[in-house]
C-alpha positions in Angstrom: 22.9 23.9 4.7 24.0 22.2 7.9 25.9 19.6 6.0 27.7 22.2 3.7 28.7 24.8 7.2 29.8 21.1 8.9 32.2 20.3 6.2 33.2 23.9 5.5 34.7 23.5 9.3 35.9 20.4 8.8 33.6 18.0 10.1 32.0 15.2 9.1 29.6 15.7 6.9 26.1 14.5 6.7 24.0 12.1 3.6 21.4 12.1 2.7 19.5 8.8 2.4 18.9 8.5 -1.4 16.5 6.0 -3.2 19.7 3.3 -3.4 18.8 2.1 0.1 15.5 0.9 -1.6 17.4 -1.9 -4.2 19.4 -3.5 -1.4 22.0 -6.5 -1.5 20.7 -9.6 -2.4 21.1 -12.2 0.8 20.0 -15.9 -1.2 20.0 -16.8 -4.4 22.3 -14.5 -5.9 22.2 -13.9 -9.9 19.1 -16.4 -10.3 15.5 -15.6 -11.0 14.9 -16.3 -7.4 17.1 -13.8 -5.5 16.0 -12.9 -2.4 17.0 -9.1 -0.9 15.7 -7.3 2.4 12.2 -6.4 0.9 11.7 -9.6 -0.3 12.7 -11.1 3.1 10.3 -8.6 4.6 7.2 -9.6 2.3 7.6 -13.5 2.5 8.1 -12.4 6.3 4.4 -10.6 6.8 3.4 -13.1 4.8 3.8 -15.1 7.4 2.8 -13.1 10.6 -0.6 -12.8 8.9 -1.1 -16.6 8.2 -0.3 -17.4 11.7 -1.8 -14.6 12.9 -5.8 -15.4 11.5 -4.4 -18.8 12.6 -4.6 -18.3 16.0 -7.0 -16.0 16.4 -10.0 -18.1 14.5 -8.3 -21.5 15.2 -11.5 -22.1 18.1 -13.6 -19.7 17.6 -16.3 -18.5 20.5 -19.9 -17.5 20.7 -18.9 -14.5 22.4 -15.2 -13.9 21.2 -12.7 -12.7 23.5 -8.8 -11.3 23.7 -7.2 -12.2 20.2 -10.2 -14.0 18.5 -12.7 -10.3 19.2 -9.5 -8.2 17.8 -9.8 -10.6 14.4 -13.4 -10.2 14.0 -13.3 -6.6 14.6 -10.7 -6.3 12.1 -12.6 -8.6 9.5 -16.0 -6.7 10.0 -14.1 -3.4 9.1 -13.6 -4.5 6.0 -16.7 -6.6 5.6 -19.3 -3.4 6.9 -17.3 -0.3 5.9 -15.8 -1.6 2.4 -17.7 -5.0 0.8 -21.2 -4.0 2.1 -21.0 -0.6 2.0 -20.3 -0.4 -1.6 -21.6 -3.8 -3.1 -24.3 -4.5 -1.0 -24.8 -7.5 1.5 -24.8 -10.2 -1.6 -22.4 -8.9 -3.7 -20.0 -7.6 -0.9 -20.5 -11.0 0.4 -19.4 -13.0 -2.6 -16.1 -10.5 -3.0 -15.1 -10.2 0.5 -12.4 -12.7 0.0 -10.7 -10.6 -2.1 -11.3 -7.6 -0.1 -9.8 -8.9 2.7 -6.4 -9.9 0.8 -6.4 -6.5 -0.6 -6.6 -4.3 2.8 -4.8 -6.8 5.1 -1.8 -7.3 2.7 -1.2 -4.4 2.1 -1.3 -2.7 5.5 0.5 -5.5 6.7 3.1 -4.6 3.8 2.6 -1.0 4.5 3.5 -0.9 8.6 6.7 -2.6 8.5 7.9 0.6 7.4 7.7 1.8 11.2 8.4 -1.9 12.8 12.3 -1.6 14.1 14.9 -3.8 12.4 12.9 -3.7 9.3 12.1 -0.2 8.7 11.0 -0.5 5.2 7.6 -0.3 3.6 7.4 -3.6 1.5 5.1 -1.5 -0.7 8.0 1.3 -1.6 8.8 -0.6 -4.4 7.2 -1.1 -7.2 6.5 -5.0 -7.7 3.8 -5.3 -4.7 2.0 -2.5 -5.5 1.9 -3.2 -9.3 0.8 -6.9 -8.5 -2.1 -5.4 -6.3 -3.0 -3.4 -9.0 -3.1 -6.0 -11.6 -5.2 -8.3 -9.2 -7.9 -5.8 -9.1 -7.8 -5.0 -12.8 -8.4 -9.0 -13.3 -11.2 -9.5 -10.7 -12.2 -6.0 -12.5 -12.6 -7.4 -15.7 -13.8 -11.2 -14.8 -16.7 -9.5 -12.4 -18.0 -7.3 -15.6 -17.7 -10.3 -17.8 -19.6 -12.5 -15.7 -22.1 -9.9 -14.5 -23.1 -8.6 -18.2 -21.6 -10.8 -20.9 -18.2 -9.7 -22.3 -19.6 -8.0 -25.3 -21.8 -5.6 -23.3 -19.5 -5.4 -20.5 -16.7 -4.1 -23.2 -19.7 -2.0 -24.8 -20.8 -0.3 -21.5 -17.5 0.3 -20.3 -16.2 2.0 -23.5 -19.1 3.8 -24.3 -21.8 4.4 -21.1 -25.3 4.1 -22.4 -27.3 7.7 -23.2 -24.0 9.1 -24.9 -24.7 10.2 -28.4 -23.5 8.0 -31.4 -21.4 10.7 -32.7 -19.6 10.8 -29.8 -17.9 7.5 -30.1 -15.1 8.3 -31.4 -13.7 10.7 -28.4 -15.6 8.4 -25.8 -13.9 5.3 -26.7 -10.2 6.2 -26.9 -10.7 8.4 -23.5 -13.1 5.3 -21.1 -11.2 2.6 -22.5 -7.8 4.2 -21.5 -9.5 5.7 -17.8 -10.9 2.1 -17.4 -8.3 -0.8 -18.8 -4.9 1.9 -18.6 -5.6 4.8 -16.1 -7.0 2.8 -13.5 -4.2 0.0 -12.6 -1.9 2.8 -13.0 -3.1 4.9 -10.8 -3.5 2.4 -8.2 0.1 1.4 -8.5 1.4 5.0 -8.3 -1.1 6.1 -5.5 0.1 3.7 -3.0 3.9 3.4 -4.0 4.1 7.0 -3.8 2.6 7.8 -0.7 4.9 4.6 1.5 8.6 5.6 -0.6 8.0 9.1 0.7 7.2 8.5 4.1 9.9 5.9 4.4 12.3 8.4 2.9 11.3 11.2 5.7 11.4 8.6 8.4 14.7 7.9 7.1 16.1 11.5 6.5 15.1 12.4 10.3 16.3 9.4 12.0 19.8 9.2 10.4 19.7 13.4 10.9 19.2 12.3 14.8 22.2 10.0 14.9 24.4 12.0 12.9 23.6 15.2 15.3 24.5 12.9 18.4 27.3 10.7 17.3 29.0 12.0 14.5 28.5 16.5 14.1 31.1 16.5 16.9 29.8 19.7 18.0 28.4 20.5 21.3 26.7 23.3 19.6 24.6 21.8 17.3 23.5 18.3 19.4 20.7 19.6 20.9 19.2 20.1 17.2 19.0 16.5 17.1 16.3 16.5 19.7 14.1 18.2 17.4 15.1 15.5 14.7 14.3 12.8 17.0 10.9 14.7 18.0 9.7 14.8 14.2 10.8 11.4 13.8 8.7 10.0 16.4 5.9 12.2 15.5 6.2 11.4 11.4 6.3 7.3 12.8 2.9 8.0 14.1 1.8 9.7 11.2 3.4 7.2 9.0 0.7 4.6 10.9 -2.0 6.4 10.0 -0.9 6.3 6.5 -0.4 2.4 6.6 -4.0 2.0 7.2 -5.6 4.8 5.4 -3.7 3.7 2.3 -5.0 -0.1 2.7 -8.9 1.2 2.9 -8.4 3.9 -0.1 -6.5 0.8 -2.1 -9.7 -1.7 -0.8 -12.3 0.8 -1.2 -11.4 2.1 -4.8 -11.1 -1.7 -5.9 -14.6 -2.2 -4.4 -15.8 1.0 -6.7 -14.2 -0.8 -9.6 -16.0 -3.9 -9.4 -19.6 -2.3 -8.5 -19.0 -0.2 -11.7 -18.4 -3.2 -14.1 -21.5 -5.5 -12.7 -23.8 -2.3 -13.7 -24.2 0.0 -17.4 -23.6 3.2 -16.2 -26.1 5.4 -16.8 
């Protein structure tokens, strides 16, 4: 509505940002399998910060940890007390806390640099992390369930829980095997790609409203709508942090489900 009464009076008009800001230019290795854009920049980039970052922390560790060293075991227990132990146990939440800890500190740290200026783009809005998360947990999934209870009673249990009537197999099979092997990755995927693309859009849409009100509307009129835009957007960047983490734990927690559900027959 704005951008149509702007142009109708001759003004510049306003865009929209639009999901083409998302596929950006490449910047190395142009036209080969190894072409490198923004996002990819951005990944290799937290990549990076989190390496060095457990790097110095734990480098010399303390007794009684202090400054950066108590922030990275307070971080660590998180996932080690309210994700691996809470749903596996101390043993089992133990033996996959590795994994645990790849899942909710790569993917916050791919999530937040949404909100981090000069980069201000989720590494997870597009589809390739997220997928690759996805299909991590489906292997470690499927390997756990294997290992835990053979593969033939892992595939058995899974497709068709024990108690369920013989006669039912037919409808049970077709419907677990897809929720379990199909639904489950997908979902994943989806969930968390979802939820960072739109935020990043909305950060996007009031931010670049913001400028254009200021710099561009050339109205006196309509500039101080722009403080409202700027509001939102600061208040949207806080909820957008939020998000980052909450989307890590659901992401961690779900794939700690998964992997208590194929050690165990559900009954």
């Amino acid at each position: 509505m704005l951008a149509a009464t702007l142009a109708a009076g001759g003004a510049p008009e306003f865009h929209a940002p639009g999901l083409e800001e998302f596929y950006p230019a490449a910047v190395l290795f142009e036209g080969t399998i190894f072409e490198i854009n923004r996002i990819m920049l951005i990944r290799l980039l937290v990549v990076l910060a989190l390496s060095l970052f457990f790097i110095f922390a734990l480098r010399r560790t303390r007794l009684v940890p202090r400054g950066l060293q108590n922030f990275a075991e307070w971080c660590l227990d998180f996932v080690r007390l309210q994700i691996a132990e809470e749903i596996l146990g101390k043993v089992q939440g133990r033996r996959f806390l590795p994994v645990l800890m790849i899942l909710f500190f790569g993917i916050f740290g791919m999530n937040i640099t949404g909100v981090i200026p000069f980069l201000n783009i989720g590494a997870t809005s597009l589809i390739g992390f997220p997928l690759v998360m996805a299909l991590f947990v489906w292997v470690v999934f499927i390997v756990a369930g294997i290992k835990a209870q053979g593969g033939g009673a892992f595939l058995k249990n899974t497709v068709m829980p024990p108690g369920v009537p013989g006669w039912m197999a037919p409808i049970m099979i077709p419907i677990e095997f897809a929720s379990a092997f199909v639904v489950r990755p997908f979902s994943l995927t989806v969930r968390l790609l979802a939820n960072m693309l739109a935020g990043h859009i909305i950060l996007v849409l009031f931010f670049s409203a913001t400028h254009f009100l200021f710099f561009e509307a050339g109205s006196a009129l309509i500039a101080p709508a722009g403080l409202l835009t700027l509001t939102m957007g600061f208040a949207f960047t806080l909820f957008e942090i939020m998000v980052a983490v909450l989307q890590a734990y659901i992401f961690t927690l779900l794939a700690a489900v998964y992997i208590d559900l194929s050690q165990h027959a559900e009954h």
